[in-house]
C-alpha positions as CSV (number, residue, x, y, z in Angstrom):
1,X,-3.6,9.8,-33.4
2,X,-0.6,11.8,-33.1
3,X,1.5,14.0,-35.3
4,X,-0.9,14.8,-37.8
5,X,-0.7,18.6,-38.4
6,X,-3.6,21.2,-38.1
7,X,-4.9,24.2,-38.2
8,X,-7.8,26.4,-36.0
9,X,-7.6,28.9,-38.2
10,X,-7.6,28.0,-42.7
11,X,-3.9,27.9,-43.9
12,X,-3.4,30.3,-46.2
13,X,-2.3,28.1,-49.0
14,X,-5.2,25.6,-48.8
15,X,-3.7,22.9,-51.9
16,X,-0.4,23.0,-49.9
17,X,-2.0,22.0,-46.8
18,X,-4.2,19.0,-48.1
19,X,-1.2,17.8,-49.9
20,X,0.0,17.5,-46.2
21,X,-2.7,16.2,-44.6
22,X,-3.6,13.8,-46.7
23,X,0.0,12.4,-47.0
24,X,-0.1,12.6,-43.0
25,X,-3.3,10.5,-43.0
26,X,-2.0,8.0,-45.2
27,X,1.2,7.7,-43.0
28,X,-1.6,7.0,-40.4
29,X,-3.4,4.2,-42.0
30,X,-0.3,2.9,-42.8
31,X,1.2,2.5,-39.6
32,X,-1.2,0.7,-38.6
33,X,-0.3,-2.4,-41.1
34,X,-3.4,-1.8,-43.6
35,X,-3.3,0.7,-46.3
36,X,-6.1,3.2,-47.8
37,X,-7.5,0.9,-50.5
38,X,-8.3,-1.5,-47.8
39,X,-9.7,0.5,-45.3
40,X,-11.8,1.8,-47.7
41,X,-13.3,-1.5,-49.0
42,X,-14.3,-2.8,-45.9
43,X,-16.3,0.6,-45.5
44,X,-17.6,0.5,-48.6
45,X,-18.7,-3.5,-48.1
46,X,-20.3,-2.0,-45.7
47,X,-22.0,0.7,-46.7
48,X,-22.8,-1.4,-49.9
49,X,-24.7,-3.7,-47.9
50,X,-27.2,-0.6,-47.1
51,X,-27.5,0.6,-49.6
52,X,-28.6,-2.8,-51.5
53,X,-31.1,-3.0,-48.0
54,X,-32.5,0.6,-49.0
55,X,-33.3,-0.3,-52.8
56,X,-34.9,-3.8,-51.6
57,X,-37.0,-1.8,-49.3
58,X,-38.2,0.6,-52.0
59,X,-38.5,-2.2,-54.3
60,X,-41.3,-3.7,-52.0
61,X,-42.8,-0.7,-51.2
62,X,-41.8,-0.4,-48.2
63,X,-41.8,3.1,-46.2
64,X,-37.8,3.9,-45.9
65,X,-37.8,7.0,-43.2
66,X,-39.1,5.5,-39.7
67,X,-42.0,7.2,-38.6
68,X,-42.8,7.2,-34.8
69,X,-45.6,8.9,-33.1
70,X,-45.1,11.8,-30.7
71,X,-47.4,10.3,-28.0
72,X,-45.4,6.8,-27.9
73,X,-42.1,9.1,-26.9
74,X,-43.8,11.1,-24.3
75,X,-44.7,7.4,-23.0
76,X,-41.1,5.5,-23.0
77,X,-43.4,3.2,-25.2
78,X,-41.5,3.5,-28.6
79,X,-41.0,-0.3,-30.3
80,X,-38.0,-2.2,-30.3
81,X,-38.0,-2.3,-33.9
82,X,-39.0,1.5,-34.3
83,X,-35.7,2.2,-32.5
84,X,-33.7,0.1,-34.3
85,X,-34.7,1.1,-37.6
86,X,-33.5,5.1,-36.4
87,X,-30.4,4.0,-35.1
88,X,-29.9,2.0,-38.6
89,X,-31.4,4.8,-40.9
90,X,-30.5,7.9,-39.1
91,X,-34.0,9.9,-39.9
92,X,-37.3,10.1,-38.3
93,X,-40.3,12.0,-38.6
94,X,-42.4,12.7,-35.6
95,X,-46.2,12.0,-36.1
96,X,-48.5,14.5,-34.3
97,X,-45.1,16.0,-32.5
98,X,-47.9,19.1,-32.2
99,X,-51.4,19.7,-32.7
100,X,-52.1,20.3,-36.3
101,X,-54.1,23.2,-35.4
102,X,-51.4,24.7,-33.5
103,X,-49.0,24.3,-36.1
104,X,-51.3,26.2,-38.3
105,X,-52.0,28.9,-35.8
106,X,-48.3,29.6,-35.7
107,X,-47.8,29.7,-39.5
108,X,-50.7,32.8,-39.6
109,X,-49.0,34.3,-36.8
110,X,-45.7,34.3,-38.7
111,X,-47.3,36.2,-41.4
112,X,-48.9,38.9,-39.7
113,X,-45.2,38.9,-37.4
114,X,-43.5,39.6,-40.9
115,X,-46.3,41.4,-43.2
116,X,-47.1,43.5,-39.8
117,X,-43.1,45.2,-39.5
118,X,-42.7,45.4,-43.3
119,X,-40.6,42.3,-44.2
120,X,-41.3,42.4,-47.8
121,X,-40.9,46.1,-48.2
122,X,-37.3,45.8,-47.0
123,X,-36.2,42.4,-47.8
124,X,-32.8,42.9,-49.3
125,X,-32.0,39.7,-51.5
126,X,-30.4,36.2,-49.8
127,X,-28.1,37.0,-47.3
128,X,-26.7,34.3,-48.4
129,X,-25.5,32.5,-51.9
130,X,-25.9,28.6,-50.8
131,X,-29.8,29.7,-50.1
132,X,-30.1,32.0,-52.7
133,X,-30.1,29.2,-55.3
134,X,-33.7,27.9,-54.2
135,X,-34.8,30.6,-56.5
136,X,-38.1,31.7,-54.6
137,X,-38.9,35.7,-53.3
138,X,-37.6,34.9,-50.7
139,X,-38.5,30.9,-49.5
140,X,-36.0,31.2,-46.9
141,X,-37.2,34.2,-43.9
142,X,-33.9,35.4,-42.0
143,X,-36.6,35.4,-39.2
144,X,-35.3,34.1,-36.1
145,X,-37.3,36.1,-33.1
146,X,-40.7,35.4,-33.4
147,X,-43.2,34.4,-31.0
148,X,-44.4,31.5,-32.7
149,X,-40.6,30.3,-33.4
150,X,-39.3,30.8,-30.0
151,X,-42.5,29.3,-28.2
152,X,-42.0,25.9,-30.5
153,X,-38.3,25.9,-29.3
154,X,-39.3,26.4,-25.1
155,X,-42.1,24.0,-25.2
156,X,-42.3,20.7,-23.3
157,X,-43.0,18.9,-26.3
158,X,-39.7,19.6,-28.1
159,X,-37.4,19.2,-25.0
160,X,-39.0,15.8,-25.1
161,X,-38.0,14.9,-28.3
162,X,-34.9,16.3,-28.8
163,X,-33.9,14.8,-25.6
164,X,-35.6,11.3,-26.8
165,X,-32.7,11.9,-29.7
166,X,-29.8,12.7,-28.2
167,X,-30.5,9.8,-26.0
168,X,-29.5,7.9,-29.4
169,X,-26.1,8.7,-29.4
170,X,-23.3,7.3,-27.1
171,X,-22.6,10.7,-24.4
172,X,-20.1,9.3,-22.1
173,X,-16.7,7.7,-22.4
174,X,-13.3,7.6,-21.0
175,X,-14.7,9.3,-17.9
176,X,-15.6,12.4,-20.2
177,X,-19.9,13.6,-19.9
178,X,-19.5,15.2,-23.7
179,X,-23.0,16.6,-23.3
180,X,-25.6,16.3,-21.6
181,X,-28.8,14.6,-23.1
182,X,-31.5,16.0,-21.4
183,X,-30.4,19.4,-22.3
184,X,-30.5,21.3,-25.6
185,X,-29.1,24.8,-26.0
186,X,-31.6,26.9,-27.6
187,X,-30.0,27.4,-31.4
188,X,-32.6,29.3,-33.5
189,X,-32.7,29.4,-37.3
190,X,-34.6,30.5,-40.2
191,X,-37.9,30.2,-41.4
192,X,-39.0,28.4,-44.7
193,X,-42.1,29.5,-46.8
194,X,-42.8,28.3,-50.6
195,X,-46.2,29.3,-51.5
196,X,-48.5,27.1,-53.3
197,X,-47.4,27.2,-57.3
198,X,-43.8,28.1,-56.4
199,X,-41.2,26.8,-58.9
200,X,-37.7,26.3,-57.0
201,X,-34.0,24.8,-57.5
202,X,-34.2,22.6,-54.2
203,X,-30.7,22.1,-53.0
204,X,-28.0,19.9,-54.3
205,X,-26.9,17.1,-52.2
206,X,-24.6,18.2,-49.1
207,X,-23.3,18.1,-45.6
208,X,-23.3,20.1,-42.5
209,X,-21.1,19.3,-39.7
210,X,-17.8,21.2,-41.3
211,X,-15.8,21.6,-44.4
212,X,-12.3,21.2,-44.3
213,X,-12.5,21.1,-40.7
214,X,-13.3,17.7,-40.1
215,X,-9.9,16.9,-41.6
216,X,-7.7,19.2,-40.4
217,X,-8.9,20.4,-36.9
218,X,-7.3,18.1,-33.8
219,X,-10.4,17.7,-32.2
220,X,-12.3,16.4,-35.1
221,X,-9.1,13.9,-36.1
222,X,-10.1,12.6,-32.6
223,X,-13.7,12.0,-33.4
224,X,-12.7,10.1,-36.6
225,X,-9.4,8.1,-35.1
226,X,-10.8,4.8,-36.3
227,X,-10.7,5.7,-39.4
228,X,-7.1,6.5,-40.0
229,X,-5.5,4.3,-37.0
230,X,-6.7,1.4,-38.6
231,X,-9.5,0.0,-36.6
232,X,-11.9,1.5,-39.1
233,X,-14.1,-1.5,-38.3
234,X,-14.7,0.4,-34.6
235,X,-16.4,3.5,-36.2
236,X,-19.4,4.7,-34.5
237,X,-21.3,7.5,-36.1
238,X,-23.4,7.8,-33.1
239,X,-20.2,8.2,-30.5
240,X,-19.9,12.2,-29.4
241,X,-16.8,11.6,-28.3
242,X,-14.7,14.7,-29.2
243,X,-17.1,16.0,-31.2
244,X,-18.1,18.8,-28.6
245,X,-15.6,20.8,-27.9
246,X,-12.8,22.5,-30.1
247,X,-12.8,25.2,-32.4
248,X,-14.7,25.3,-36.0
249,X,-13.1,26.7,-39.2
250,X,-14.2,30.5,-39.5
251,X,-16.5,30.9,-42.4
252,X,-19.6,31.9,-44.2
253,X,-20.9,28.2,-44.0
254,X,-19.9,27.4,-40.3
255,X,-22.3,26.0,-37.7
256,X,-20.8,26.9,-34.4
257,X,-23.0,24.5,-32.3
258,X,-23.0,20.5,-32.0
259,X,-26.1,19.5,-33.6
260,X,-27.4,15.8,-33.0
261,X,-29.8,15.7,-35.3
262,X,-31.0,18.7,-37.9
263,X,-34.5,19.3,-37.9
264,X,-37.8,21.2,-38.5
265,X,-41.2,21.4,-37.8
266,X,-43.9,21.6,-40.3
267,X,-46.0,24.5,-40.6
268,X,-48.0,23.3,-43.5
269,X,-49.5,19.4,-45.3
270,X,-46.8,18.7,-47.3
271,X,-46.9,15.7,-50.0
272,X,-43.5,13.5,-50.5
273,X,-43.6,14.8,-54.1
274,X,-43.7,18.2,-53.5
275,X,-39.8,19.3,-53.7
276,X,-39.1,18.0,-50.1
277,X,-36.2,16.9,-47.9
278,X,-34.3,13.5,-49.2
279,X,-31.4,12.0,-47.0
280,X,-28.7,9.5,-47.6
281,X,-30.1,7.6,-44.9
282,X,-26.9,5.8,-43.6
283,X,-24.9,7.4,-40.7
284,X,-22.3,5.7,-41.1
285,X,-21.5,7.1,-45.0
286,X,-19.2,9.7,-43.5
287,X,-16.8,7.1,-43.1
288,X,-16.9,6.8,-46.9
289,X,-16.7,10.9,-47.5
290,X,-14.0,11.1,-45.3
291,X,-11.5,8.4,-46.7
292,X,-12.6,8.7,-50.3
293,X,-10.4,12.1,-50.6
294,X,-7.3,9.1,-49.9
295,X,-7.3,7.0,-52.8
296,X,-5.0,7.8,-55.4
297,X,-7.6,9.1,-58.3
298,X,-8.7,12.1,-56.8
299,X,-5.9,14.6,-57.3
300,X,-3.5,15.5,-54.6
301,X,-4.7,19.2,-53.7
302,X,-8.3,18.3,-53.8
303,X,-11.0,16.7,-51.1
304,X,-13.1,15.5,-53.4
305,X,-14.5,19.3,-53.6
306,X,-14.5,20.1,-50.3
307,X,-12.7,23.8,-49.5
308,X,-13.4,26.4,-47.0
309,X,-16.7,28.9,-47.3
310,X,-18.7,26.1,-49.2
311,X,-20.8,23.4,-47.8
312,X,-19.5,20.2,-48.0
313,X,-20.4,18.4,-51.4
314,X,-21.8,15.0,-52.2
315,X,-21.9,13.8,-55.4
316,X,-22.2,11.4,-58.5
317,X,-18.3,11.8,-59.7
318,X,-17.2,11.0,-56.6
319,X,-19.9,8.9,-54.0
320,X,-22.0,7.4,-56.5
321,X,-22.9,4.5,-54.1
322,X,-24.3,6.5,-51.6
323,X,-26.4,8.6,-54.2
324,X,-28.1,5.3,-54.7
325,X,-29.7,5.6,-51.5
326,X,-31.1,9.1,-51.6
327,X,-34.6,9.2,-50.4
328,X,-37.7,11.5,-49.9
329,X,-39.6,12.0,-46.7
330,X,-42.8,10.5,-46.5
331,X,-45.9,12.5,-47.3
332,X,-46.2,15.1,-43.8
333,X,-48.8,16.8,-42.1
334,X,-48.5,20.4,-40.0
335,X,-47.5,20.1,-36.6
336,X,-45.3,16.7,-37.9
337,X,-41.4,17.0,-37.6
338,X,-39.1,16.0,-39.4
339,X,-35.4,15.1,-38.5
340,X,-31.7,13.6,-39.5
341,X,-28.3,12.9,-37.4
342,X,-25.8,15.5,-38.2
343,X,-23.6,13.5,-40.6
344,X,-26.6,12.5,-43.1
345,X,-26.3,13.7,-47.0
346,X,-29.3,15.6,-47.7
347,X,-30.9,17.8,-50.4
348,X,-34.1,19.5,-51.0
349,X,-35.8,18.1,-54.4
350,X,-36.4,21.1,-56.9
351,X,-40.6,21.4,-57.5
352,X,-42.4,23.1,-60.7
353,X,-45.7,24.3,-59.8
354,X,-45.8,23.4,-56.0
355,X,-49.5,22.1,-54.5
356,X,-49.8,23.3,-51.6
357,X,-47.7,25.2,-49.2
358,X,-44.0,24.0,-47.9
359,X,-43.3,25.8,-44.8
360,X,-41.5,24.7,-41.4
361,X,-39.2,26.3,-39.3
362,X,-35.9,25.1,-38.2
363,X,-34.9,23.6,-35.0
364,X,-32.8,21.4,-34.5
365,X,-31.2,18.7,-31.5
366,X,-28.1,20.9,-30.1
367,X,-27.2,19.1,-26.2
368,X,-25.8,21.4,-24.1
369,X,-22.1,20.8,-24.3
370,X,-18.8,22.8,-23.8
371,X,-19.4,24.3,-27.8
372,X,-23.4,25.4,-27.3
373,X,-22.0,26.6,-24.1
374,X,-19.8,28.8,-25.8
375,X,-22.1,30.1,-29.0
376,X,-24.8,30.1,-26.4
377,X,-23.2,33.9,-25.4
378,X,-23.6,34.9,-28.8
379,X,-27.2,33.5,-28.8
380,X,-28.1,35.6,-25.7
381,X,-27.0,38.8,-27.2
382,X,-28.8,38.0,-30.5
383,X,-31.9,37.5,-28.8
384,X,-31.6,40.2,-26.5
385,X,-30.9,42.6,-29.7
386,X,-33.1,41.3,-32.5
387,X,-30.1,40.6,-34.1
388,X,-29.6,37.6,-36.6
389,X,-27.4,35.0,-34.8
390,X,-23.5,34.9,-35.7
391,X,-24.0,31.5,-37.0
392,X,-26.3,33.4,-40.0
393,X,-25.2,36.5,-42.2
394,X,-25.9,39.7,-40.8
395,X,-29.4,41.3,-42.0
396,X,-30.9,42.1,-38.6
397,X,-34.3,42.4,-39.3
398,X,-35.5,42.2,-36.5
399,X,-33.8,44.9,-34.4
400,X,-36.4,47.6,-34.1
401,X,-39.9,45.0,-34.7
402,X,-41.7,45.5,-31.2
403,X,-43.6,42.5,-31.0
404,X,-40.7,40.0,-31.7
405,X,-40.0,37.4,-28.3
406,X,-39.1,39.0,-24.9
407,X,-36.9,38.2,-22.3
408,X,-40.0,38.1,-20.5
409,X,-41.4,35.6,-22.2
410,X,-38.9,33.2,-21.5
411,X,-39.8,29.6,-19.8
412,X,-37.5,27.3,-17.7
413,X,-36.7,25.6,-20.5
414,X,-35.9,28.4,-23.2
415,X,-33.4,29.9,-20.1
416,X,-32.0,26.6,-19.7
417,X,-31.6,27.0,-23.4
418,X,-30.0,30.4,-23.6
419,X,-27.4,29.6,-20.9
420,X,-29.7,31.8,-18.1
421,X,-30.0,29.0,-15.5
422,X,-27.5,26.0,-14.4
423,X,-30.7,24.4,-13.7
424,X,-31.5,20.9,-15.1
C-alpha cells in the first residue's frame, strides 16, 4: 500500500485526519476493483461462521477455551487437535504450568513484599483511570519488582511456554526474521489481588495492540495490507510481519512492546463465575474492527470510538456479532495460566460478593524483536531503579523497598530478557 498518509506522532486535529484516512483507505479498497461493503461481507461471512461454531459449542456443552497441560509442552507431545483448536480460538490456559504449591507460596510472599514496605499506608489512588473503574482498594498492585514476580518471568518453565506460543505465529517472510521465537524480552506488569467478598466493575470489552495507531501508523498499514488492497481473503492474524518494528502512538494507554499473546499466571483457585477473564475468541475479528469504521453509517470523523489516550473499544452499537461470542475462562486452579493472542476482544466480568480470592500476576509472550529491543532500555533502567516501567504511570513504589529483585538475582534467561546478553 502506497500513499496513504500517516502520522508517528497524533495530528493535532484528530476528526480532520480520520476524515483523511478513511477516504485514503477507501481509495485503497477501491483500486483494487472491490469496494468497502464487499470486503466487509466476506469478513463478516466469515467471522459469522465462528461465531455460529462458538454458540453450537456452548449449546452442547462443550468447553470453548482449549485447555492443554504444561507437561505435554515441555514434551513436543501436545495433540493435533489441541493445536488446532488454539490456532482457531486464539486462547489457552496452561494446566499445572506451575506447582500449585508454588504458586501459593508466591502469592504469601507478595503480601509480606507489600504489607512489609508499607504499600497500603502510601497507596495513592489508580494511577490510572481505565483500572481505576474495577472499583476495588486497590485490585490492581503497581507492583512490578518483586521476587516472586520476577522469578515466575526467569524461570524455565515460562520461557517454555511462551516460546511454545510464539512458535504459533508465522516469524519469517520476505527474507525478514521479525522476531525471534525462542526469545521473550522480559516485559513486567502489575499485580492483581481481589479478596474474597470483593464487589468490582470488571472491565468493559476492549483491545490492546493500539488505538488510532493501527490506522494511521505506516508500519501497522503494512501489517493489515490485505485488508485494504483487496485481497482481504489473505489475512492472517497470526503473520508478524511488520508488526515489530515502527513507532507506537504516544499515550497514556500505549503498550510499547510486541506482545504475542497477553497473559497471567494464577496466584489463587479461581471459579469461571467469579468475575473472570472472557475473550472474543476469534483472531481474526480484527479484520472486522478494523474495516467496520469504513461503511458509510458510522460518521465520517469517528472510528467507531476509537481516539487517542483510550483503549480501543468493542461494543454492542457497533460489533454486535462478535459480542455474540464473548466467553469466560474455564474454572482455574493456582499455578494454571491463562493466555490470549494480542488482537483478542477481552473484558473482565464484574462479581458481587466474590468466593474466593482472584489474584495473578501479569506476564505476558513479548519475542525479542527490533520494538522489545528498543523498550527493553527502558526496562533495564526501571529495574535497576525500582521504578514503574514507562509503559505504566509513574508511582514508583518501589524505589527505596530493599528487598525488591536484584541484579544479582538475575538468571540466563531474565538477562536474555532485559537485553544483558546476545546469548540465545
Amino acid at each position: 500500500m502506497t500513499g496513504l498518509p500517516h502520522w508517528e506522532q497524533p495530528p493535532a486535529e484528530l476528526p480532520a485526519a480520520i476524515r483523511e484516512i478513511k477516504a485514503a483507505l477507501r481509495a485503497s479498497i477501491a483500486a483494487s476493483g472491490r469496494g468497502v461493503e464487499e470486503v466487509f461481507a466476506v469478513v463478516e461471512a466469515k467471522i459469522g461462521e465462528e461465531v455460529a461454531e462458538i454458540d453450537a459449542a456452548k449449546a452442547r456443552g462443550e468447553q470453548v477455551w482449549p485447555v492443554i497441560d504444561y507437561a505435554d509442552i515441555a514434551a513436543g507431545t501436545v495433540p493435533a487437535a489441541e493445536l488446532a483448536k488454539l490456532r482457531r480460538r486464539g486462547c489457552l490456559v496452561v494446566r499445572g504450568h506451575f506447582d500449585r504449591e508454588q504458586a501459593l507460596t508466591w502469592d504469601r510472599e507478595i503480601v509480606d513484599y507489600v504489607e512489609g514496605n508499607g504499600f497500603f499506608e502510601n497507596y495513592r489512588g489508580p494511577g490510572d483511570d481505565f483500572f481505576g473503574s474495577v472499583g476495588s482498594k486497590p485490585e490492581i498492585y503497581p507492583i512490578y519488582w518483586s521476587p516472586p514476580q520476577m522469578q515466575a518471568r526467569q524461570s524455565e518453565r515460562m520461557a517454555r511456554v511462551q516460546a511454545f506460543l510464539n512458535g504459533q505465529w508465522k516469524h519469517e517472510s520476505d527474507g525478514v526474521r521479525w522476531f525471534e521465537p525462542g526469545r521473550d524480552s522480559l516485559y513486567p506488569d502489575r499485580i492483581r489481588r481481589r479478596p474474597e467478598g470483593a464487589d468490582s466493575g470488571g472491565l468493559g470489552t476492549h483491545l490492546d495492540p493500539g488505538t488510532l495507531d493501527l490506522w494511521m501508523t505506516e508500519s501497522y498499514q503494512r501489517a493489515f495490507r490485505h485488508l485494504f488492497d483487496g485481497s482481504v481473503e489473505s489475512y492472517d492474524p497470526w503473520d508478524a510481519a511488520h508488526r515489530t518494528a515502527g513507532p507506537q502512538y504516544p499515550g497514556s494507554t500505549m503498550c510499547s512492546a510486541f506482545r504475542t499473546f497477553q497473559g497471567w499466571t494464577a496466584l489463587s483457585d479461581m471459579d469461571h463465575d467469579q468475575g473472570v477473564l472472557h475473550t472474543v475468541p476469534i483472531p481474526g475479528a480484527m479484520a472486522y474492527l478494523m474495516l467496520r469504521p469504513l461503511l458509510p453509517d458510522v460518521p465520517e470523523d469517528d472510528m467507531c470510538g476509537v481516539t487517542v489516550n483510550q483503549v480501543f473499544p468493542a461494543n454492542e452499537r457497533w460489533h454486535p456479532l462478535l459480542m455474540r461470542a464473548l466467553t469466560g475462562i474455564p474454572d482455574v486452579r493456582a499455578g494454571d495460566s491463562v493466555w490470549w493472542h494480542c488482537d483478542l476482544i477481552h473484558s473482565v466480568a464484574p462479581v458481587t460478593n466474590q468466593r474466593g480470592w482472584g489474584n495473578v500476576m501479569y506476564i505476558p509472550a513479548a519475542p525479542w524483536c527490533p520494538r522489545n529491543e528498543t523498550y527493553a532500555a527502558a526496562v533495564r533502567e526501571a529495574f535497576r531503579t525500582g521504578a514503574s516501567p514507562s509503559d505504566f504511570p509513574g508511582e514508583h513504589y518501589e524505589r527505596d523497598w530493599p528487598d525488591r529483585f536484584r541484579p544479582e538475582d538475575l538468571n540466563e534467561i531474565g538477562r536474555r530478557g532485559l537485553g544483558l546478553t546476545s546469548v540465545r
